[in-house]
C-alpha positions as CSV (number, residue, x, y, z in Angstrom):
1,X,106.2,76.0,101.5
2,X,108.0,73.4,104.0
3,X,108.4,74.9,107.5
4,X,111.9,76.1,108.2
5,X,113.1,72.8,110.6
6,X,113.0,70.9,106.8
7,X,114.3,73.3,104.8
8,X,117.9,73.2,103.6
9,X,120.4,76.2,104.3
10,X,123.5,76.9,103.3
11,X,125.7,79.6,104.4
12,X,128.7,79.2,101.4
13,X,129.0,81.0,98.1
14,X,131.2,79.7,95.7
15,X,130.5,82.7,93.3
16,X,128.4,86.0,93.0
17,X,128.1,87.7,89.6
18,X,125.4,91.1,88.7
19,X,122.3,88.5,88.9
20,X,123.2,85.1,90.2
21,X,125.1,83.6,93.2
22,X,126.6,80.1,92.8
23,X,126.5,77.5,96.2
24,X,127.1,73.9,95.9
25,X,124.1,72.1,97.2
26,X,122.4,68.3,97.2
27,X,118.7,67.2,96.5
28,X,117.7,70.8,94.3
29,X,115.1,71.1,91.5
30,X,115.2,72.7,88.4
31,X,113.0,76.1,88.7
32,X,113.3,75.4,92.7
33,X,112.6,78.6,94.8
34,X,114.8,80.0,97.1
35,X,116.2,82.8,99.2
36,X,119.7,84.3,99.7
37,X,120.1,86.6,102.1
38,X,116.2,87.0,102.3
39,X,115.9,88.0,98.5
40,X,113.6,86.0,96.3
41,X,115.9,83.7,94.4
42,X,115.4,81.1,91.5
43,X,117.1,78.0,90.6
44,X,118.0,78.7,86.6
45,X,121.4,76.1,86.2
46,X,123.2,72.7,87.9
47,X,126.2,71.1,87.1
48,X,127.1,68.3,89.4
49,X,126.5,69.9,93.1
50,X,127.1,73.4,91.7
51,X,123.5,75.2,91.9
52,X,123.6,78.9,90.1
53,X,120.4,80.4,91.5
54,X,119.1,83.9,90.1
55,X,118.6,86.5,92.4
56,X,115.2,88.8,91.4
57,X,116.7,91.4,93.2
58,X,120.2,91.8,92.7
59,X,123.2,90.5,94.5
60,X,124.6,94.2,95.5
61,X,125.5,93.7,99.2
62,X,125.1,89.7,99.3
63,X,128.4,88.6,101.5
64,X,130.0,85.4,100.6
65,X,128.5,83.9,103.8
66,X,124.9,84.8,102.9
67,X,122.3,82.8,103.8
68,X,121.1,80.3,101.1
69,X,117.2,78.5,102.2
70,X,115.6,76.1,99.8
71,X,112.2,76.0,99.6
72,X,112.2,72.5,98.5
73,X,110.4,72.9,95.2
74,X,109.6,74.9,92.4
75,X,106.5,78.0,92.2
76,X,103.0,75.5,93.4
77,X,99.7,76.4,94.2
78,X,97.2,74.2,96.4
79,X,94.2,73.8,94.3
80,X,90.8,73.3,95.3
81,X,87.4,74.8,95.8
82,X,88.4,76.3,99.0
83,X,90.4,79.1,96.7
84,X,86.5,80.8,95.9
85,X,86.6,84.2,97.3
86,X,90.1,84.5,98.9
87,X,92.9,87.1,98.4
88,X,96.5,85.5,97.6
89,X,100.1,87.1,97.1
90,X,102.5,86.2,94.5
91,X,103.6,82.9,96.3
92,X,99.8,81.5,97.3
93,X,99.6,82.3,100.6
94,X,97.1,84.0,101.9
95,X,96.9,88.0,102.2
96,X,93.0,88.0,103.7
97,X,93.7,86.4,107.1
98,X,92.1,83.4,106.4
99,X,93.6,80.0,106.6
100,X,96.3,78.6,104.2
101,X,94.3,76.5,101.6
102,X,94.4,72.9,101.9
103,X,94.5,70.9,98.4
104,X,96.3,69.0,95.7
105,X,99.6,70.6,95.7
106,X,100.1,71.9,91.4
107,X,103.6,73.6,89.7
108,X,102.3,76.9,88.6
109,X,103.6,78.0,85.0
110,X,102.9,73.8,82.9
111,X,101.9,73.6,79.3
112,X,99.3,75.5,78.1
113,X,96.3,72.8,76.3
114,X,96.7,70.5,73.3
115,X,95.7,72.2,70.4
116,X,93.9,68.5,69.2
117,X,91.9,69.1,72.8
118,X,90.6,72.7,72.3
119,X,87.1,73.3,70.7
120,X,86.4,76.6,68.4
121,X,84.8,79.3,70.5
122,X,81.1,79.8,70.5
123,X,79.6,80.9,73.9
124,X,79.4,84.3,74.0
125,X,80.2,86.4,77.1
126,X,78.0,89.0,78.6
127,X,79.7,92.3,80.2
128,X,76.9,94.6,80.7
129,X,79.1,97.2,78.7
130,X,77.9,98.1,75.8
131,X,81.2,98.8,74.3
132,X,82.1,95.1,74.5
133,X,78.6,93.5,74.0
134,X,77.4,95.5,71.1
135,X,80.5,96.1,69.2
136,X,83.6,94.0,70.2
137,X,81.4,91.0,71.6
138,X,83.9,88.5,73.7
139,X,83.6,84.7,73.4
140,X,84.4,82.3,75.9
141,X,88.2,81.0,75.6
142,X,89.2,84.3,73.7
143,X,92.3,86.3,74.6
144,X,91.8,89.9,74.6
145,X,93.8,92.8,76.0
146,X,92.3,96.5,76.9
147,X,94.9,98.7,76.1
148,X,94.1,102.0,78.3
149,X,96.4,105.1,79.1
150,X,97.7,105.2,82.5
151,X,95.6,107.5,84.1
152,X,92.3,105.9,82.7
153,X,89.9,103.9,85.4
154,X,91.3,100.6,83.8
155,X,91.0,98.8,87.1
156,X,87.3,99.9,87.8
157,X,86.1,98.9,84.4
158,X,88.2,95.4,85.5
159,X,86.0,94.9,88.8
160,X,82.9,95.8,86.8
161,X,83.7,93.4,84.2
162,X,84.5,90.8,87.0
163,X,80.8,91.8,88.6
164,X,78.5,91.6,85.5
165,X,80.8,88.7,83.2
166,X,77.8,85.6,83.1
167,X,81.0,82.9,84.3
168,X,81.6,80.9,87.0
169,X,84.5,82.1,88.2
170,X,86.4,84.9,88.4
171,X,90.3,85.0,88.5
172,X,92.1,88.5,88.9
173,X,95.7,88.5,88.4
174,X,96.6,92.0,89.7
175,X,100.6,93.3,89.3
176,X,102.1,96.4,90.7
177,X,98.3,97.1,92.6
178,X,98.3,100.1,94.6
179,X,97.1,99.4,97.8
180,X,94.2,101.9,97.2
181,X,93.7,100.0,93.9
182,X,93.6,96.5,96.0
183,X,91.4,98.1,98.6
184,X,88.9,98.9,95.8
185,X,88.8,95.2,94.1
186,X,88.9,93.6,97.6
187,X,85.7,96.5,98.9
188,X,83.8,96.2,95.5
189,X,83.7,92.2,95.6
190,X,82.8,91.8,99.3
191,X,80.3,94.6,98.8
192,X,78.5,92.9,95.3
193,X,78.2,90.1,97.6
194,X,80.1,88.4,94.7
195,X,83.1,86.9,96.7
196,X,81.8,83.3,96.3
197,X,82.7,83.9,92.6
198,X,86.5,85.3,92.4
199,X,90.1,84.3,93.7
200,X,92.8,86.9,93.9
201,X,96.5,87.2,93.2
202,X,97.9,90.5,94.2
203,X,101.0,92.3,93.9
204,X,101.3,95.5,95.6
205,X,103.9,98.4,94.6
206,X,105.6,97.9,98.4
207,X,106.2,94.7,97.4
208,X,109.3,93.6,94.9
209,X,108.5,94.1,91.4
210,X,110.2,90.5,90.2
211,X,107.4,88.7,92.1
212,X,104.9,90.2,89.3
213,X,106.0,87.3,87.6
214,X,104.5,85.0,89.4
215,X,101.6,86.4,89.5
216,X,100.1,85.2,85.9
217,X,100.9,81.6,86.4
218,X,99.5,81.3,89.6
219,X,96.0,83.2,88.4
220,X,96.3,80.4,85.3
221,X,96.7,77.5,87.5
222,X,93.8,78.1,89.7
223,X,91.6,78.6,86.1
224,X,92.8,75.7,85.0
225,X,91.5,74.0,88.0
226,X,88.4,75.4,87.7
227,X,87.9,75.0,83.8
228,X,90.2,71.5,83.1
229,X,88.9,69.6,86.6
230,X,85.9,71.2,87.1
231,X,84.4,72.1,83.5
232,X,83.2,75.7,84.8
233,X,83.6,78.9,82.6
234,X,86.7,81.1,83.8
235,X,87.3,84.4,83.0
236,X,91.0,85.6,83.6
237,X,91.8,89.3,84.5
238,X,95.4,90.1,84.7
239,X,96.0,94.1,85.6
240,X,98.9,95.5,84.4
241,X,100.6,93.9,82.0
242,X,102.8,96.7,81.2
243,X,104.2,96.5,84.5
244,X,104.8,92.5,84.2
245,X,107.4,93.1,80.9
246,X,108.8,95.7,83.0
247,X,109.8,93.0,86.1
248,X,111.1,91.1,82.9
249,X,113.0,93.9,82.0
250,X,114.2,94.5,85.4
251,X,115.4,90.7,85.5
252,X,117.0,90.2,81.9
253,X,119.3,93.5,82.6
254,X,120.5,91.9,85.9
255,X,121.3,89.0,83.6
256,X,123.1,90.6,80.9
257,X,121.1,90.0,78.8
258,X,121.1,92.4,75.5
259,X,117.8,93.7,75.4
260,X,115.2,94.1,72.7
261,X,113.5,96.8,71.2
262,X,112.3,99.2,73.7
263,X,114.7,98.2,76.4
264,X,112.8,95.0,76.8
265,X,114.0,91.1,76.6
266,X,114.5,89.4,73.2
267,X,112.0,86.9,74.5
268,X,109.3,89.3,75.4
269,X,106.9,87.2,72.5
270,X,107.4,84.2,73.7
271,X,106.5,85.3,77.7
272,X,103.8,86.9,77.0
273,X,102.3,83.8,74.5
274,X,102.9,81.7,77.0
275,X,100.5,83.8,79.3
276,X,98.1,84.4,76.6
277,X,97.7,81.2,75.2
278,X,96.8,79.7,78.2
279,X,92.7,80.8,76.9
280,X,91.0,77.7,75.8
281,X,87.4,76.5,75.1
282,X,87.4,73.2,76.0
283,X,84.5,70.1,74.4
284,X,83.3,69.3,78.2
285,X,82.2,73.2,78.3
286,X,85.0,74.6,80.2
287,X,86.9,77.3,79.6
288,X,89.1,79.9,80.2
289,X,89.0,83.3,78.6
290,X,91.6,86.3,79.2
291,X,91.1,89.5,79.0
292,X,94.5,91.7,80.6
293,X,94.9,95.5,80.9
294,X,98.0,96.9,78.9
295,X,98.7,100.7,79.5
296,X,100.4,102.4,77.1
297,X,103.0,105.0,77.4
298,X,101.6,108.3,75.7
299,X,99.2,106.6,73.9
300,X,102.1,104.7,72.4
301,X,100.5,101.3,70.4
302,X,103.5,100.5,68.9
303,X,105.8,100.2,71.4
304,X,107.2,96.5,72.1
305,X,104.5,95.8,74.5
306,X,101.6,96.3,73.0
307,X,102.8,95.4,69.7
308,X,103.7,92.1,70.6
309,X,100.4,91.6,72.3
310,X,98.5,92.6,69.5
311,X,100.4,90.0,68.0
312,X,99.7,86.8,70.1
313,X,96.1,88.3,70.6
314,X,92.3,88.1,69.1
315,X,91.8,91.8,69.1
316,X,91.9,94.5,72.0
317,X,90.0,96.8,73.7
318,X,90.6,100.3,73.2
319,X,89.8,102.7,76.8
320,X,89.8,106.4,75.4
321,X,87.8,109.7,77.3
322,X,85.4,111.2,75.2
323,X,86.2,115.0,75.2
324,X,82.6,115.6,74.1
325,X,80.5,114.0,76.5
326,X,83.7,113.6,79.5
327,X,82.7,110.1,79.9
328,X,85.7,107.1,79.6
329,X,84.2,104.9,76.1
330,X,85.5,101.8,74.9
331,X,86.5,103.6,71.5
332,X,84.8,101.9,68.8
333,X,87.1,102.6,66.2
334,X,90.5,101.4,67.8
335,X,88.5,98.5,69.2
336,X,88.1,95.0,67.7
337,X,87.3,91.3,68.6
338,X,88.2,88.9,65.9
339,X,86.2,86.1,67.7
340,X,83.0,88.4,67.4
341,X,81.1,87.0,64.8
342,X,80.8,83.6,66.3
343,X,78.3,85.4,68.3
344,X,76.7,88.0,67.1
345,X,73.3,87.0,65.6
346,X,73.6,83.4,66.9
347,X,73.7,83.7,70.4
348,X,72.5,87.3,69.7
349,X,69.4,89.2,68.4
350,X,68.8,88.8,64.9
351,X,69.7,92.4,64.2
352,X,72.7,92.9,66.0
353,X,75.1,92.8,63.2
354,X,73.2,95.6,61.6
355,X,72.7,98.1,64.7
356,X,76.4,97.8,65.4
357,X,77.2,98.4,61.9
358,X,75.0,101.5,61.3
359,X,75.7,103.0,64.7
360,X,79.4,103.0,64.5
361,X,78.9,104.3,60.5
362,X,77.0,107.1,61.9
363,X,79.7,107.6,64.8
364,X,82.2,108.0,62.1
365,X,79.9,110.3,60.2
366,X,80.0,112.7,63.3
367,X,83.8,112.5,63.4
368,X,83.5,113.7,60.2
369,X,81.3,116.7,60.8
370,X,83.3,117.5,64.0
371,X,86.3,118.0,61.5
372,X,84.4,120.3,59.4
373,X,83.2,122.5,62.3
374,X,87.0,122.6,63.6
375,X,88.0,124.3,60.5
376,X,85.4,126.3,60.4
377,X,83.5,124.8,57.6
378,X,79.6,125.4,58.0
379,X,77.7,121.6,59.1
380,X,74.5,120.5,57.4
381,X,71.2,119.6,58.9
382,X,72.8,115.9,59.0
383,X,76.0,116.9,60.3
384,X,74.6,118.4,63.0
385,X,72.1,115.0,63.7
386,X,75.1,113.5,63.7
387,X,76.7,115.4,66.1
388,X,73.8,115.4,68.3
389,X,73.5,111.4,68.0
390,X,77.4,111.1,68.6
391,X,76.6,112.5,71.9
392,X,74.0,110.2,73.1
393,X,75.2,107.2,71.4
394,X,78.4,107.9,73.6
395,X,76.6,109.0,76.9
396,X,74.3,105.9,76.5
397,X,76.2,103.4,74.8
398,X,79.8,103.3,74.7
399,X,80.7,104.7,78.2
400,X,82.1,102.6,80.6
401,X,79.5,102.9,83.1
402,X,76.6,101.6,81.5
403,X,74.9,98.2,82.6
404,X,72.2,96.6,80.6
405,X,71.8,93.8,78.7
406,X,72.2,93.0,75.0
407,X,68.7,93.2,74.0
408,X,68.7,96.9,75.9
409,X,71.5,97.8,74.1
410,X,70.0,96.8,70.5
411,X,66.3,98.6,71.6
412,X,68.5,101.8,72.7
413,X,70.7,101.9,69.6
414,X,67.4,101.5,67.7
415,X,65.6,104.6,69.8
416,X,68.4,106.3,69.0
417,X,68.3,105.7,65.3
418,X,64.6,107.0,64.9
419,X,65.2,109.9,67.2
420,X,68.1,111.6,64.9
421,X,67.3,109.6,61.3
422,X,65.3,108.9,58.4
423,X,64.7,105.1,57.7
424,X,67.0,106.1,54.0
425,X,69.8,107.5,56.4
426,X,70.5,104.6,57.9
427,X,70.3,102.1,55.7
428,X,69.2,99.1,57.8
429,X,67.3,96.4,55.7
430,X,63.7,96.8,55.6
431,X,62.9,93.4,57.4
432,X,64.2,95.0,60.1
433,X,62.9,98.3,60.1
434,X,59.4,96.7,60.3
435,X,60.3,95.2,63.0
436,X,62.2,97.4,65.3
437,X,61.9,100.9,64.4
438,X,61.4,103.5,67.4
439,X,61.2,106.6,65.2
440,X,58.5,108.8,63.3
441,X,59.9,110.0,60.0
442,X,61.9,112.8,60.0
């Protein structure tokens, strides 16, 4: 941002409408930032000297003589390896009292990659969560959202999966953060001794919901710094995308504009593909994968938000509180990654696909059973393994709090297999029996 002796005011408006103000103006860019009358303003329209700018805010109040300062350019990030382990706001400037980032000066919001310079995905992506690793396994460049209801610990499982992720960098993209909710990502990353590792783009609620919207592209251009220039593996984590359609909702009202289905913008697709897309493996070994909390309203999947991102999206991640055990699971049933089996068993154990398979069978077979008991149908002795199995596989397994590696996850899966099953009930191939069973015969 140019100090203010360089910047260009005007103090004339030739028109005000619900959204936009009008001033007539020399030397302006397209997508050029500005304020008027200290709200965040946006150059969308110029004809001759006539600049329209949009106003996030609303023009209710502006005066005719309101102050209009040019920032000289459009949204820009400075880009370097001094971003590593600093908190920014919307705009790039630092929020952590360190110094302003010296670098080569990028627009935030350019073309995602050429699809001829993108390479299939293959490199899988360790979590420590067994809910992801075991049964919706991500792969570097994927896209993948977790959908979560609004009082779930999205944001914690977030900072753990920026703690455990095997990547280079980190890049947390977080709109509408309470401060309590910054305060925790900013304590857990300085604590983990993990700072090095992860850059920062936070919006707080105090702050005006429109600059949400900056938020995504700026998080983007610094990965694509890091994965284009610098060939390192980026993992993207964008917190809550909910609220982001909601400052384009905010926006496209102030503009008139005749909204979509569920009050939302007619180009609600095509905003959030152009966040989403930005996920990319790249040949050099790069890449950037994205993975972007969603909250749904009363568990609602198919409202505009969620649908659409289902849409543009390879999979999701489904958050959900196991009434049985009290723990929040990554619900294996509402849960998929469609880039999985580029992983599992390659870059994997040998037996993976099989133990996921079986366990989440078995996990169904206790939903089952739980049915029966609720209408007070009488279980059998393997409804009530099941049951018993549900339990642990939950407690162990799929809860968000568990940390251990692939391998630990496969040997526990397997424990639990021989602790509640016959060889016959689970129906693993023998190859594999010989070699991993943990059970006597029941």
């Amino acid at each position: 941002m140019t100090n203010r002796a360089f910047q260009r005011i005007y103090t004339q408006l030739e028109a005000i409408t619900k959204a936009t103000v009008s001033v007539k103006a020399q030397g302006v860019s397209n997508d050029e930032l500005a304020t008027v009358a200290g709200r965040l303003a946006q150059v969308v329209k110029m004809k001759d000297d006539t600049v329209t700018l949009q106003v996030f805010e609303g023009t209710e109040g502006i005066p005719t003589n309101a102050e209009v300062t040019f920032f000289g350019e459009p949204p820009a990030l400075n880009v370097s390896d001094d971003l590593a382990g600093r908190f920014f706001n919307a705009y790039g400037r630092p929020i952590d009292g360190g110094p302003e980032v010296e670098g080569e000066r990028r627009y935030i919001g350019g073309p995602s990659v050429n699809p001829y310079k993108r390479k299939q995905p293959s490199q899988l992506i360790p979590t420590g969560i067994a809910g992801i690793d075991l049964n919706n396994t991500l792969v570097s460049g994927q896209k993948i959202p977790f959908f979560a209801d609004p009082d779930q610990p999205y944001n914690q499982v977030m900072a753990m999966v920026a703690l455990r992720a095997d990547v280079d960098k980190i890049i947390l993209g977080g709109m509408g953060l309470s401060n309590d909710d910054y305060l925790y990502f900013k304590n857990m990353f300085e604590s983990a001794g993990a700072l090095n590792k992860i850059i920062s783009f936070v919006n707080t609620t105090e702050q005006p919901p429109v600059e949400r919207l900056l938020i995504p592209d700026m998080a983007l251009t610094a990965a694509e710094y890091f994965a284009v220039d610098k060939n390192e593996k980026v993992l993207v984590l964008l917190t809550d995308m909910t609220l982001y359609a909601d400052a384009l909702s905010i926006v496209s009202n102030r503009m008139d504009q005749i909204p979509s289905k569920d009050s939302m913008p007619g180009s609600l697709y095509s905003d959030l593909a152009k966040i989403y897309e930005k996920a990319v493996q790249l040949p050099a070994g790069g890449s950037i994968t994205i993975i972007a909390v969603t909250t749904l309203n009363d568990g609602d999947i198919t409202h505009a938000i969620p649908d659409n991102t289902g849409y543009i999206t390879e999979g999701q991640l489904f958050l959900r509180l196991d009434s049985d055990t009290g723990k929040v699971i990554v619900d294996p049933f509402r849960s998929l990654s469609r880039l999985k089996q580029l992983v599992i068993g390659k870059q994997t154990r040998e037996d993976h696909n099989q133990v996921m398979n079986t366990a989440v069978r078995l996990y169904a077979d206790a939903a089952n059973a739980r049915t029966k008991l609720e209408n007070g149908f009488d279980l059998s002795d393997y409804d009530n393994r099941c049951l018993e199995f549900a339990k642990e596989y939950s407690t162990r397994l799929l809860a968000i709090d568990v940390n251990i590696s692939i391998n630990e996850m496969l040997d526990t899966a397997w424990e639990l297999f021989g602790k509640y099953f016959t060889k016959a009930e689970t129906g693993l191939k023998e190859s594999l029996i010989q070699k991993y069973w943990k059970g006597k015969e029941l």
